[in-house]
Each structure stands twice: as C-alpha cells, then as structure tokens.
N, C-alpha and C positions, 0 to 999 in steps of 0.2 A: 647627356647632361640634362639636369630636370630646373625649370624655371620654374617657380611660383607666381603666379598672377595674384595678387591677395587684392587692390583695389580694380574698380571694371575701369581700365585704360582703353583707348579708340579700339573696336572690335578691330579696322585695319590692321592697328599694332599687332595683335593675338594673331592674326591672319597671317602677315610677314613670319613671325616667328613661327608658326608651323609647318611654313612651307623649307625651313630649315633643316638640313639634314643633321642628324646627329641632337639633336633638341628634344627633349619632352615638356610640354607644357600642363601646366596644370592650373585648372582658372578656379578660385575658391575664395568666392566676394562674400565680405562682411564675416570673416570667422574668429568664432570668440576668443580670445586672448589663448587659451588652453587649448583651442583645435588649431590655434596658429603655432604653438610649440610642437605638436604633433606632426604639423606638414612641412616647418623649414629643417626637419633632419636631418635626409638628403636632398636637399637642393643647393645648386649651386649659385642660382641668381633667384633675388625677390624685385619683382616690379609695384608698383603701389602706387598710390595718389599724394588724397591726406590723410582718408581714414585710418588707414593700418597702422600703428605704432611699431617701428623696429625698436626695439629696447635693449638694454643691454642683457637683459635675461631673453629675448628672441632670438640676439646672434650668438649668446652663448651655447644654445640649445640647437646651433647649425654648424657644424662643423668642417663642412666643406663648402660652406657659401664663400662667395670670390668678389661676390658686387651686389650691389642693393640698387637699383635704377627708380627712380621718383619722375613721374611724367608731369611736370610743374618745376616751378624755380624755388620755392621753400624746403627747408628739408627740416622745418620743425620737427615731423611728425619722426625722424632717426638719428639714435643718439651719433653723429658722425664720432667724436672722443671715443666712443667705444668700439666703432664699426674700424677705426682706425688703427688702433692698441694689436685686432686680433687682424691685420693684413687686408682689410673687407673694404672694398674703392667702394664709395660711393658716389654716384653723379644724380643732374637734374637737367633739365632743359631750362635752359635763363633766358632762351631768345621764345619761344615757340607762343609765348601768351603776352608779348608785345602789343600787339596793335587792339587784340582783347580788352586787355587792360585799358587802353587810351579810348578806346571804344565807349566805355561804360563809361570810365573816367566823366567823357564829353556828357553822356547821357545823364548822369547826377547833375553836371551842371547846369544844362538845360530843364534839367525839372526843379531847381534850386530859383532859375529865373522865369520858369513859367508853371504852376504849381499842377501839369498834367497829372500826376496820379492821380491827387483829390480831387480834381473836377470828373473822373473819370470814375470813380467810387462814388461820387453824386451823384453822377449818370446812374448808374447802378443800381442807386437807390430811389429813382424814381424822380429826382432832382430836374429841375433845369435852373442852375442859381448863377449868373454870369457874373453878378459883382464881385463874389465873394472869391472870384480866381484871376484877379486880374492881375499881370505878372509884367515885368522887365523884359527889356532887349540887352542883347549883350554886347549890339552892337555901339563901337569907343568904350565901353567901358574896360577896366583892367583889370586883367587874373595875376593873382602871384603863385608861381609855382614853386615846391619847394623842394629840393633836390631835383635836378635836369640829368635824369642817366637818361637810359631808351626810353621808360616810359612818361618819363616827363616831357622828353624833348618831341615824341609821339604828339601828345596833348596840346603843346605850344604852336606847332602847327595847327591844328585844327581850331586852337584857338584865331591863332593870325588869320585862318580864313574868313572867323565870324569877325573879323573885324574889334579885334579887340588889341589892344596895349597888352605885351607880357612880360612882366616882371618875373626874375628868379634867383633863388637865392640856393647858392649851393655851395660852402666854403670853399670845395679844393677846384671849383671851374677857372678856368684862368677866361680875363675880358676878355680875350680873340676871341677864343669861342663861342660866347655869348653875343659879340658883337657880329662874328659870322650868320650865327642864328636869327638875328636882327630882333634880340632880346636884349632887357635890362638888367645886370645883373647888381643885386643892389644888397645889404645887408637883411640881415631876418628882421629888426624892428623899421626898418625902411618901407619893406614890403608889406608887412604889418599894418601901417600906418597908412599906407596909399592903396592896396587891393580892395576893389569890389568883392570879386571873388578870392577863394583860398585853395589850391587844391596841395596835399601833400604825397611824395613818391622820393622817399624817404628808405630805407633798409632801419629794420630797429635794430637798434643798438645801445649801448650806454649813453650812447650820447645823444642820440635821439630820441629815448623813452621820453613821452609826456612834452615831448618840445613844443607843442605848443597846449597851454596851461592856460590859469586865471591870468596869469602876469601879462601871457602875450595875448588874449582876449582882449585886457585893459587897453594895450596899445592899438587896436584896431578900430577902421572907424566904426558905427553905430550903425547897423545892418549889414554888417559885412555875410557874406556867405561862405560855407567850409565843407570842404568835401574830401575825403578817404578814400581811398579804395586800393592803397599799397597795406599798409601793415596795422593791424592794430596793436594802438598803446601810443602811437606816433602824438595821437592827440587826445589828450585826459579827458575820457569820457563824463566824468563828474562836473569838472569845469565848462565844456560842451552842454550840457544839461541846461548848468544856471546860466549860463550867454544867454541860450535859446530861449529859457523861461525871462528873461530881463529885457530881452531885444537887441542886445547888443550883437546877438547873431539872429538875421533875422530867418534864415535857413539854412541844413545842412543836409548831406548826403554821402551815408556809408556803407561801403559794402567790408566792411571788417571791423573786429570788436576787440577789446581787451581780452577776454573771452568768449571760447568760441564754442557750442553756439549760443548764441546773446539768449540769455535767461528770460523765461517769460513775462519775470513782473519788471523786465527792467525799464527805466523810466521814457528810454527813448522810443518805446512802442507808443506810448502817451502822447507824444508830442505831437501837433497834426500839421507839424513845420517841419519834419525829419520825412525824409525816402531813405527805407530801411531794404537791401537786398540781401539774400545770404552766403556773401562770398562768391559771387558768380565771375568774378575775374576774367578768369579764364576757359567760363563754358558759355563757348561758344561751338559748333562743329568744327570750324576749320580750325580753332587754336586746339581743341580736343583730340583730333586729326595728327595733328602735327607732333604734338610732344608724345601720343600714344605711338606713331611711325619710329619717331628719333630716339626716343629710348627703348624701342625694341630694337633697333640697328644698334643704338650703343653695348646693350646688353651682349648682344654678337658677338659683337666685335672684342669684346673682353675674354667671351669664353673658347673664340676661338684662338685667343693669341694676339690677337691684334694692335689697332694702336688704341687708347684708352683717351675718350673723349667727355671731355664737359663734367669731370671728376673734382670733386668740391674737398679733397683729404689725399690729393695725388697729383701727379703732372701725367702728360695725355704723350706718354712713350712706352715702350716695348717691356715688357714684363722682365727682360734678360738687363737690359739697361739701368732700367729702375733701381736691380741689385746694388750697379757698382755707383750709381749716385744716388743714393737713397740719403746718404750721411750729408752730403754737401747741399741736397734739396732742404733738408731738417734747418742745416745751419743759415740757409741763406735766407726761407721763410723769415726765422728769428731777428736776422740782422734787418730785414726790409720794415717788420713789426716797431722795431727797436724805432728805427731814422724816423718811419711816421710820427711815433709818439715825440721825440726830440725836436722835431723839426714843426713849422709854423703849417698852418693851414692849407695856404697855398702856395704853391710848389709849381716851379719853371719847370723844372728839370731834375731825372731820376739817373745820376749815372752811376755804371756798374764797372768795376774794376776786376781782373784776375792777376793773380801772380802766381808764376809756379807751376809745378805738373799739372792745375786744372785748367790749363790753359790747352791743353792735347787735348779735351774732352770735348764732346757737345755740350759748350754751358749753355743751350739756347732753354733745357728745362731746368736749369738751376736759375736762370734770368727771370723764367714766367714764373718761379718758387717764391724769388726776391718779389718782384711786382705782385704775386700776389699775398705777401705778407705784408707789404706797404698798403694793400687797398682794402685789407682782411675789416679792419676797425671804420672805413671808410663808406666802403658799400655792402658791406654784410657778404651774406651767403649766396647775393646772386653774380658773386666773381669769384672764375675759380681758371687752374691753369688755362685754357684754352682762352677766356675773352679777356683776361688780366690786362694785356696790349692795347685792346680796343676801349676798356673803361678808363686807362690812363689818356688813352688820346682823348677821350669824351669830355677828360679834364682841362684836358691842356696843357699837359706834361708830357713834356719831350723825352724822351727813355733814351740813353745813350750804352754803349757797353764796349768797354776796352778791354782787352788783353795785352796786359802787360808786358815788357821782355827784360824790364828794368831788376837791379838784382834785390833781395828783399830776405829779411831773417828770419823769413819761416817757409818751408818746404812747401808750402802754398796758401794761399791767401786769397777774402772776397772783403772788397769796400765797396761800404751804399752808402753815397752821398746823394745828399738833397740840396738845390738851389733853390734862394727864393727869388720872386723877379726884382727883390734890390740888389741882389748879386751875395746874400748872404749865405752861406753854406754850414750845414749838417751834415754828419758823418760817421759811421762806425764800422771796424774792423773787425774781421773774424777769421778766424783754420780751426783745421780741428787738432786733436790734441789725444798721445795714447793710443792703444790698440785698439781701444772701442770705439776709436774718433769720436770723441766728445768737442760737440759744439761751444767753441770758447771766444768770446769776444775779448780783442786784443788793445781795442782805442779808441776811443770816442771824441770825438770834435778836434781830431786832431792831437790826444792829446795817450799818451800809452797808458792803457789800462790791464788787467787782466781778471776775468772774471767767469764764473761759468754763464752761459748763455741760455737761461733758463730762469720759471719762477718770477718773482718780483724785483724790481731794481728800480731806487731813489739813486737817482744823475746827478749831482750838486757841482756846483762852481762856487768857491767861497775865495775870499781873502785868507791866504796862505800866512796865519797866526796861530800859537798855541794854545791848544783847550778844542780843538774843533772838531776832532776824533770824540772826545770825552763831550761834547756839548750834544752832538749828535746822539749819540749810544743813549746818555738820560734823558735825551727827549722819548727816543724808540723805546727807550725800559720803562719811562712811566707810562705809553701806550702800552707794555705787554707785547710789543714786537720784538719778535728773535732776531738777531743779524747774527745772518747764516755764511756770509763771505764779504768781505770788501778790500776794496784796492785802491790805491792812491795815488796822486802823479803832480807834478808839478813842471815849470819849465827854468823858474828860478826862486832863491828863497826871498819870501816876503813878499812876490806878486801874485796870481792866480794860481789855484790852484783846483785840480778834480776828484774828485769820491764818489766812488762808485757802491751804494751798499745794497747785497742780496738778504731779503727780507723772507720770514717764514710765512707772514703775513700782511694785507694792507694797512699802512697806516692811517688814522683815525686822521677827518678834516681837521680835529683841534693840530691834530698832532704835525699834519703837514701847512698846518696856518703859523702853526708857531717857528716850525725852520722856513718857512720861508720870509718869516717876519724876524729873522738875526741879523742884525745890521751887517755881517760879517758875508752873507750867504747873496750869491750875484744871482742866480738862477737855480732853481729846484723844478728836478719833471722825476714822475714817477709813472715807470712804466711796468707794463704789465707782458711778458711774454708767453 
C-alpha cells in the first residue's frame, strides 16, 4: 500500500513508517496542484500539514485512498464534506501542539508587557535607547482568557505562576471547574472590562467569527493588551488596527490572520506596537516530533485494519463494525447537533438513552457520535470521536448513558437530553425509519414530533390558536423560503403547542425577528443540522 507524504512532517514520522512492512512511501514536498492529481491515483493514504490542499477534485482523482492523516489539529487545508461523501477517514492530532501552543501563547504575552523584539531590533541597529522600551510586569496584574479547552487552561497555569489573577470566559464551562482551576469564570463583557491582558483560544466558528470587534474594544479598559494565537478571524483584524492606532489597545500579539499568509501591505506590519509571527504554533521540534510519530502510527493503523483513532468524519472502531452502525452513528451525531442548538449554553449534564435492539450493540461509538455532535458547533474541528469525553469533562458536563428495558413504540430508539444546572431539561428523539434507515427525529422537548433528521429546522413553541400554520408559512413565503416538511403536536387544545418546520433555506434576521416578535410564539431556535 502506497502512502503519500505531500507536506514535510517529522522526518521520525517518515522513518516509523518505512520501517513498515507492506508500506510504500513516497515523500513529494510542495507539488503543484496538477503533479498532486498525478501522485494521489494510487495511494491509499495522504499525510500533510497545512500546505497541501486535499480538494474535492484531489480526492476525486484518488480512488483507492482510505484516510487522509493531517499532522496538526486544523484540517482547514481538507474539504472533510467531501473526503466523507466518498468513505475517506480523515484524522489530525488535537493533543500533540498543546503545550506549543501555550508556549508561544506565554511568549506574545510577555513581549506585549515588555516590548523585547523592538529593543532588540534597536540593538540591531546600532541603538542603545533604554527609555523608549520600558515595559510592565505582569506580576497581580489580570489576564482574561477566552475559551479554557487544553490550550487555554495550558496558558492559565503559567499565567498563575507569573502571578497574575485569571479570569475566563467560556460559555459551556460549568463553575466547578473553573473554581477547581482556581480561575474566574465570569461573562465576555465582565472580562472585557476588567483584563489587563486578553489572550483568545477560541475554535472558529459562527459563533465566534469577529467575537471580539469595535463593540468589545469599546468595553475594555484604555491599554488593554490582546494576543492571538488560536485561529484567525476570532478577532477583527480591522477593529484591532484602529484600538492599536487610538490606544485603547496599547499592544498586541499574533501568530494567526484572517488570511493566511498576512499580505504584505497589511497595516499591521506598520504598527511598531504589534509582534507579528507567522503561525509558528506548533513548530516546535518536540510538538513536530509528536504529531509527525502519531499520525504515522494513525495512518497504520487504518491501513492495516485496525482501530481508527483521532478521526474527525468517523468514530475510532473496526472497519467491520463501522458497517453495521454507520446509520445509528449518522442519526445520533444529528440528535447530539439538534439538543446543543435547543438547549442553553451551559449544560450539567448530557444523558443518553437506548431502547430496543440498539441496546444489544456497542453504543459506546454511537455515545462518542452523540457527544460529538453536541460539541461539533462548540469546540470546532479540534473534537472528534476519541477526545469528545474529555472535552465534555473540561466543561463540566457530566455524560450519563442508559439502556433502557422499558417497552417503547419504535423498534429502537436514541434520546439526548440536556440538563441545565437549574434542573431545566432539553431533549430530542430519534430511530431510524425504512429500508435505508433514514435518520428521523420523533420528539422534541418532550413533545411527539416527526420529521426527517436533516437540513434546516425552525423549533417553535406557540400558543395553540388558529392562523399559526398560515402566519408562519407568509412570514417564510415573503423571505422566499421553501418549507420542505413539518409536523405538529400538541398536548391539549388551546394550551402549548410545537412546530416543527424543515426549510430549503435560512431564514433571513428580518424574517426570524418578526416570528419571534408574534405575541403568540413562546420560543423560536433555528437549527441547523
């Protein structure tokens, strides 16, 4: 079997895998789009960094490739949607540039409070000008950190050791765990407002694009310092400019850009208050070391049969297994996606229900399918089957999982419910449904729905009155959205009632401003699966 090396991963790594019986390797750094279509034809595995782009026109053009292995926790650089469509696992290493990461993290901050490069480049230049570098300690002063996964809570430590206060704002953390870490954990314009320093480690996402803007600059104090080095776009580079040029940041420090790599006239080359590095995260030897070893052992262990580990489009089990729960891993993703979106921020507790013949089965990777469709919108792309458990505990959710014996009117059945810590609970139900087992959500919040398990879906709770079928539909028809299914439930006439409708398309803010502004309508969430 022939492995592609297309980015240079740890020579080790290349090393391990030749010493592989039955392996061909072939190492072919930096090939241009069209000598990369030429070399993944027959291969069965591609290994890579960031440079190489797998595309959907690269895995089309591979027809026996099996796995795509990314020595790094991003997998920007492959389309996963497509690598997934034709059977193709894709994995990354999400632990291996940890402490990398928190590494550098530390080092921006300290050149944010003591301005080492520029004195250092005066040096350079024949300088000796001492005033002009005089800098902060960082000791009692406070950092806010913003999302606390590994490499936040990395950072927090080495902050606690310089003696600093650390604040952190991370919606789904529950207080024990913040209070275990002998951290604050306090609201985004809290931390805002009170951090010296800023650092962000964040996953982008929709919900994190731009989170911190002009708006959240306004609320900080008047030299606050901010520093990057998880994802760019987390903080809008534009509005970062004009802070810096105003003062209201009096320094910052990034090792990541909107894009990548940061353009030569862009303005923060200018700035002589920025430490600009370029994405050095995770090069370091020993984080290089690590993820070049573990995704050559991953890659292995795929093509010999094995068990399939740290797969960001798959659960980490036996290729034979896979088969027969491939449908219920689909379905239970779905329902885990569903309860995140319905359910509040933060979340006590995740518990998992079976009924019925999936009860005979290993649900232990339909469980890590569930959790990681709950955490998919949550923490991005650096959770995937294998750490899904340990990012929930990092929350402070407690994952529970029953198997039912109770009797129930579908030949088998998954409920994911969500507690919150006032004891309020979220929930939705699923089976499948048909020869092709089609993914079908059967209930939500308790309440019987039936709908396909796919697509877009607006959840509503209204006052059970007539016109609300018809009120709906002319809101969605003057947006130009299609409703493609919906379903409806009640528990008696003229109390509460639920609708469920699947859309062709998103509805427009006017359009989800105006149903949620119906006197009629109690709750509106619009989810996305």
């Amino acid at each position: 079997m022939k492995i592609l090396v297309a980015d240079k991963i740890s020579p080790k790594g290349v090393a391990w895998l030749r010493q592989q019986p039955g392996l061909t390797i072939v190492e072919a750094y930096g090939s241009s789009p069209a000598k990369l279509l030429e070399l993944v034809k027959d291969v069965q595995a591609i290994a890579v960094r960031s440079e190489t782009k797998i595309t959907a026109e690269v895995l089309a053009a591979a027809p026996l490739l099996k796995v795509v292995g990314r020595a790094g926790v991003g997998v920007d650089n492959v389309d996963v949607d497509a690598a997934t469509e034709r059977g193709v696992i894709v994995m990354n290493t999400p632990s291996g540039n940890t402490i990398a990461t928190a590494e550098l993290t530390f080092t921006h901050i300290l050149c944010g409070a003591r301005p080492v490069p520029q004195a250092a480049a005066s040096m350079k230049a024949g300088q000796w000008d001492r005033k002009s570098f005089s800098g902060l300690e960082l000791f009692r002063k406070t950092l806010g950190i913003v999302g606390l996964g590994r490499i936040g809570s990395e950072v927090a430590k080495r902050a606690q050791a310089f003696g600093m206060r650390v604040l952190a704002y991370d919606p789904y953390l529950a207080p024990a765990r913040a209070k275990a870490m002998q951290i604050e954990a306090v609201t985004l314009d809290e931390l805002l407002a009170q951090a010296d320093y800023i650092t962000v480690h964040m996953p982008l996402t929709d919900d994190t694009k731009y989170m911190i803007d002009e708006a959240a600059f306004a609320k900080t104090r008047k030299g606050v310092r901010v520093f990057n080095c998880a994802r760019g776009g987390i903080i809008k580079e534009a509005a970062l400019v004009a802070a810096l040029k105003s003062g209201q940041v009096a320094a910052a420090g990034l090792d990541v850009y909107e894009d990548e790599p940061l353009a030569a006239d862009s303005e923060l080359r200018k700035l002589p208050n920025v430490v600009l590095t370029p994405h050095l995260g995770a090069s370091t030897a020993e984080a290089q070391d690590a993820v070049g070893v573990e995704i050559a052992e991953q890659i292995a262990d795929v093509l010999k049969g094995g068990i399939i580990r740290n797969a960001v489009n798959m659960p980490s089990i036996d290729a034979a297994a896979l088969e027969a729960l491939g449908p219920y891993l689909d379905l239970g993703s779905r329902l885990g996606t569903l309860v995140q979106q319905i359910a509040p921020q933060q979340i006590a507790t995740l518990r998992i229900t079976y009924w019925g013949k999936i009860v005979d089965l290993d649900v232990n990777s339909i469980t890590r399918a569930i959790e990681r469709g709950f955490l998919r919108r949550i923490s991005g792309e650096a959770v995937n089957f294998v750490n899904a458990p340990v990012f929930l505990q990092r929350l402070g959710i407690h994952a529970e999982v029953v198997k039912s014996a109770s009797p129930s009117d579908y030949t088998e059945l998954i409920q994911v419910e969500a507690t919150a810590p006032d004891g309020a609970s979220f929930s939705a139900v699923g089976t499948l449904i048909g020869t092709h087992n089609q993914p079908r959500i059967v209930g939500i919040n308790g309440r019987e729905v039936e709908v396909a398990a796919e697509g877009k879906l607006l959840v509503l709770e209204n006052v059970d009155q007539p016109g609300m079928v018809g009120t709906i539909g002319t809101i969605l028809g003057k947006d130009s959205v299609n409703i493609a299914d919906m379903s409806l439930s009640r528990l008696t006439p003229g109390g509460s009632a639920y609708m469920v409708v699947r859309v062709d398309t998103e509805p427009s803010e006017n359009a989800r401003r105006e149903i949620k502004g119906h006197p009629a309508i109690k709750q509106a969430k619009f989810v996305q699966l």
